[in-house]
C-alpha positions in Angstrom: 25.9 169.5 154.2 25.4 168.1 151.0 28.4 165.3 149.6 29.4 165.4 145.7 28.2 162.4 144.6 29.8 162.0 141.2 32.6 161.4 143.7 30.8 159.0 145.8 29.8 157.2 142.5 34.0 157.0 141.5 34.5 155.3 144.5 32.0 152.5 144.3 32.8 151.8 141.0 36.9 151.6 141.7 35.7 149.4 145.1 33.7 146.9 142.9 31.3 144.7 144.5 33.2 143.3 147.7 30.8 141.9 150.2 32.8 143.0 152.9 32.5 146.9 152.0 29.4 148.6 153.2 28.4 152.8 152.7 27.0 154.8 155.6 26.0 158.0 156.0 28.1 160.1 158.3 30.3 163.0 159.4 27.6 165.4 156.8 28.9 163.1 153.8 29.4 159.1 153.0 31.5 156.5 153.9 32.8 153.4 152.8 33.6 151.1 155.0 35.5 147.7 155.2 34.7 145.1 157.8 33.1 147.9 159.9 36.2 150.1 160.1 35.9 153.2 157.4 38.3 153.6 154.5 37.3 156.1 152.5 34.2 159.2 152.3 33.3 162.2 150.8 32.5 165.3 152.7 31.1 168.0 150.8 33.7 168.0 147.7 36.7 166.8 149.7 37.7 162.9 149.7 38.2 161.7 153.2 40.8 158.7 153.7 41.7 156.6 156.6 45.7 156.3 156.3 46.9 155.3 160.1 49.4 157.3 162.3 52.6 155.6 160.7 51.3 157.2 157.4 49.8 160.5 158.4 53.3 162.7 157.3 53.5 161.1 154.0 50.3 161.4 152.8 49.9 164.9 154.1 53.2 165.8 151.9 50.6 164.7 148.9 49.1 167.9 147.1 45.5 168.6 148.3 45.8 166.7 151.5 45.5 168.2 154.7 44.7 166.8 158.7 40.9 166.3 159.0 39.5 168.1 161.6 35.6 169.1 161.8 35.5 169.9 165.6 38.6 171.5 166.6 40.0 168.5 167.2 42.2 166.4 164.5 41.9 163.3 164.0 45.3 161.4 163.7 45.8 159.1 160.8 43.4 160.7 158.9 43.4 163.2 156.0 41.3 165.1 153.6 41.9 165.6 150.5 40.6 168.3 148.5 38.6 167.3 145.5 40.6 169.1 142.8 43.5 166.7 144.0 41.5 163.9 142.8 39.9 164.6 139.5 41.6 162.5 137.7 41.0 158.4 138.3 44.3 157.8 138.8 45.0 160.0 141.8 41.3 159.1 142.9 42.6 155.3 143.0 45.7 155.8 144.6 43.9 157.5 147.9 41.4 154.9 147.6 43.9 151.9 147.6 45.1 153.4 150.5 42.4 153.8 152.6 41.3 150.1 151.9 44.6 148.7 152.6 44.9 150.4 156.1 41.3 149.5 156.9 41.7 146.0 155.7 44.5 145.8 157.8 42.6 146.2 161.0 40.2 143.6 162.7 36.8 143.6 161.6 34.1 145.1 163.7 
């Protein structure tokens, strides 16, 4: 499955240049990762962000969001956020922020 990367591009150029993010291919998209543990990817047209359990309700109240589940089986404290939600930079940078801060806030692998 093929990723948007326009999207992909968004995201490294909100990130910047930290040394401690790194990209790798997975779940049929990209993601970016910080100190090992994922933030943020893109799956097909979709944004996919790493909030934690303690944030899962709230950010699934956020338009375009919804539980991430590819095998049948979601995935707690993450969501996936559909790509119309986050056409604007703004929006894009909010999700983004959010992803970094909860995997910033875990120990690096």
């Amino acid at each position: 499955m093929a990723y948007d990367e326009g999207l992909a591009e968004r995201i490294r150029q909100h990130l910047g240049s930290d040394p401690d993010l790194a990209e790798k291919h997975m779940f049929g998209g990209i993601a970016f990762l910080y100190g090992g543990n994922m933030a943020v990817g893109v799956t097909g047209d979709d944004l996919m962000v790493r909030v934690g359990p303690e944030a899962m309700d709230a950010a699934l109240a956020r338009p375009g969001a919804r539980i991430f589940d590819m095998t049948g089986r979601p995935m707690r404290g993450w969501v996936v956020v559909a790509g119309s939600a986050v056409a604007e930079d703004e929006a894009l940078g909010e999700w983004i922020d959010e992803g970094y801060a909860f995997a910033a806030s875990l120990p690096p692998k």
